[in-house]
N, C-alpha and C positions, 0 to 999 in steps of 0.2 A: 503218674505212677512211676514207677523205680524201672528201668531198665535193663534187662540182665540176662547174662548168656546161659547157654542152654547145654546140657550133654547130650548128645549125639551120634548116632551109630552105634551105639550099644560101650561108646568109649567114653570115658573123660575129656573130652574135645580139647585140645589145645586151645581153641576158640573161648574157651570157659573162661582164660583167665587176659585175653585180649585185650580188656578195654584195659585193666588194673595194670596189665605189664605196659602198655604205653605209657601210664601213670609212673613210672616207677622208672623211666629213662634218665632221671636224675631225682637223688635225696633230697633235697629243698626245691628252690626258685618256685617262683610266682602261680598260686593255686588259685581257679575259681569256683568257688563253693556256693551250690545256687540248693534251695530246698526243694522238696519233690513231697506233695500228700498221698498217703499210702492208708490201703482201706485194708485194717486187722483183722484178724479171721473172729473175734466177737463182733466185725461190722463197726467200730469206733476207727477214728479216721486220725492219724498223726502225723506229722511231719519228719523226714529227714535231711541230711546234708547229703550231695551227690558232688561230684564233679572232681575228675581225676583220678577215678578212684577211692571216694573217700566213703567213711563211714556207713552210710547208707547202702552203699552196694556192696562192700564186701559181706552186709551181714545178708544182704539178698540172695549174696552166690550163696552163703551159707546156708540159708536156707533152701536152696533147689539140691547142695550135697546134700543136706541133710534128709531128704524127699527119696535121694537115689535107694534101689530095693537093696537090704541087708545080703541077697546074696552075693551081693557086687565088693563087699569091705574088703577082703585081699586085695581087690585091682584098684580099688579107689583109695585106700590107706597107704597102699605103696607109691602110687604115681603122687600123691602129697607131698610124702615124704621126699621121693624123688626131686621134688622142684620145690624143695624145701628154704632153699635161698632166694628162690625168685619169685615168691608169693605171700601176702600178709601171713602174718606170725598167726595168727584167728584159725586159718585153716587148720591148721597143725592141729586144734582141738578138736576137728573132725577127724584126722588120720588118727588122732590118739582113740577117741570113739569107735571108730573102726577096728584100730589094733586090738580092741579088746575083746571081739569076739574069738580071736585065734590065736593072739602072742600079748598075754598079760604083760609081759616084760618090757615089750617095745614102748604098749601103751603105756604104761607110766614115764617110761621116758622121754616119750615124744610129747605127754603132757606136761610135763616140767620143763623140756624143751620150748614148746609154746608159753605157758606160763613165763617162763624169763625172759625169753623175746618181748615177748608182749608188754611186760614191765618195763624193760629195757625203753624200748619205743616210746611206751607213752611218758617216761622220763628225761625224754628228747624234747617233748613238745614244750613250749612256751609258756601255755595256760597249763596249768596243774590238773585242773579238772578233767581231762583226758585221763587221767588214770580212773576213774570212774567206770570207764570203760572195760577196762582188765576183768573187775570179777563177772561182767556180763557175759565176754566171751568163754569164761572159765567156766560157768556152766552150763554153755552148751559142749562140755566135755558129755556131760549127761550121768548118769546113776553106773554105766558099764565101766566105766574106768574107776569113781568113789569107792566101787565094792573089791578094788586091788590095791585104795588104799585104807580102807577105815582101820582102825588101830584100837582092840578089845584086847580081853584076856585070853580069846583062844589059842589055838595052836596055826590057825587061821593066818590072823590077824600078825603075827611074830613071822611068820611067811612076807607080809607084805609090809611089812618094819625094813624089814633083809631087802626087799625089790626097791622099795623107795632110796634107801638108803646106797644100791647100788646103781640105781639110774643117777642121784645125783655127783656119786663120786665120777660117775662117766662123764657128766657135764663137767665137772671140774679137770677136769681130765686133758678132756678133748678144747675148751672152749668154745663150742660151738654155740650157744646164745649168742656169741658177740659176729659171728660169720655170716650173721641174714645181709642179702644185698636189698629188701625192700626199704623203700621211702617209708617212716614215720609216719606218712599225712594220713593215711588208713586209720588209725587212733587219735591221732594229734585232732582230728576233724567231728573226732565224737568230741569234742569242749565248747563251753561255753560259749569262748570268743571266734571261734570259728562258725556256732550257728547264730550269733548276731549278725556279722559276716554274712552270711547265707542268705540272711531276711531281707537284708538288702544288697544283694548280687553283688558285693564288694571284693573285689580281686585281694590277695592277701599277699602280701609279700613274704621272702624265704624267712624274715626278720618281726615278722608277726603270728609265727606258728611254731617255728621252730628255733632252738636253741642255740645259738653258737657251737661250732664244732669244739673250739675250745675247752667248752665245761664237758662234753660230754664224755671224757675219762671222770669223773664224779658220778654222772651218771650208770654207768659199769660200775663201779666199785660199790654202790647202792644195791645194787643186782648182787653183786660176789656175796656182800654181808648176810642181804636176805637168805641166797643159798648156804651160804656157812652156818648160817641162827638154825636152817632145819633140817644140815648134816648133826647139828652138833644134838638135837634133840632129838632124832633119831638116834644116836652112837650112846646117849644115855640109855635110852629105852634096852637098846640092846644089849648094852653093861650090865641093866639089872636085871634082864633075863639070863644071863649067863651066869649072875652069882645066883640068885634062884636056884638054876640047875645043878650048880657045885655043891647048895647049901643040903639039895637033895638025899 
């Protein structure tokens, strides 16, 4: 079974994210990824990758924030965000989940925040198939953050055109996708060749998971386009609401 820390004392325990920040004392070198059987709440029984930090436990913490009581999402949205740099980009889709119960704003932003990390990273890794990963974690954003941005004809919907459109101009802004200090292996270890790896307890080296630092300005500039592809289709939307309005 999957091992994994706990919240504590009515806090977000520092402890919670102990085993993963060891993990995370350097971006590459040498991971050992060993599988762990895990029994699903329908009672069918699967496997993960574990070790380091990787994949399987981060989605475990995830699942014990995700468990914490709704009255708690102020304290636990902000201490996320808080150690924002020093924790998988995955979380962030819990503080975005959280933000939404009380600052619509944030939450979109610290989802598209998570979102581009998380692309980011998993276009770090080696195997491709890590990106497989990204829409898993994207939705456990869950339905409270979708419903700031679904995009209709109301007057609604033209509200959260505007918030999307200005959380990403904020990322572009700020560059703050590219400032996480987390290790990649959290994603890079949801792939293919990391759970062959796994099956059989094979140590992996920085040069069989991860990418060369080299390319990874390509990898960023993949990220920039993506954000620019859905500033720029948003700033349509909002074009033709505003002749709409003139046409009035």
């Amino acid at each position: 079974m999957i091992k994994c820390s706990k919240f504590m004392g009515g806090l977000l325990a520092a402890a919670a994210f102990a085993g993963l920040a060891s993990a995370q004392m350097e971006v590459g070198g040498t991971r050992h990824p060993v599988l762990t059987e895990v029994t699903l709440s329908d009672g069918n029984r699967t496997s993960f990758v574990v070790g380091d930090g990787a994949w399987g436990e981060v989605l475990a913490e995830m699942g014990i924030m995700r468990g914490e009581d709704r009255s708690r999402d102020r304290e636990i949205a902000e201490q996320l965000y808080n150690s924002r740099n020093e924790i998988p980009a995955a979380y962030l889709f819990e503080a975005a989940r959280r933000y939404a119960s009380f600052d619509p704003d944030q939450a979109v932003y610290v989802f598209f925040l998570a979102r581009g990390r998380s692309l980011y990273d998993a276009l770090r890794c080696l195997d491709s198939t890590a990106t497989n990963g990204v829409p898993i974690v994207t939705d456990m954003a869950g339905g409270e953050v979708a419903s700031f941005m679904n995009i209709t004809d109301d007057g609604q919907s033209f509200a959260n055109v505007t918030r999307m459109q200005a959380a990403l101009d904020r990322l572009q802004e700020n560059g703050e996708i590219f400032t996480g200090q987390f290790t990649p292996w959290w994603i890079c270890s949801a792939s293919d060749s990391v759970y062959i790896a796994a099956t059989n307890s094979a140590p992996m080296p920085e040069n069989e998971w991860l990418k060369p630092r080299e390319v990874w300005p390509s990898a960023q500039r993949m990220v920039e386009q993506n954000m620019a592809r859905n500033r720029a289709l948003l700033a349509v939307t909002i074009g033709a609401r505003d002749l709409e309005a003139d046409s009035e």
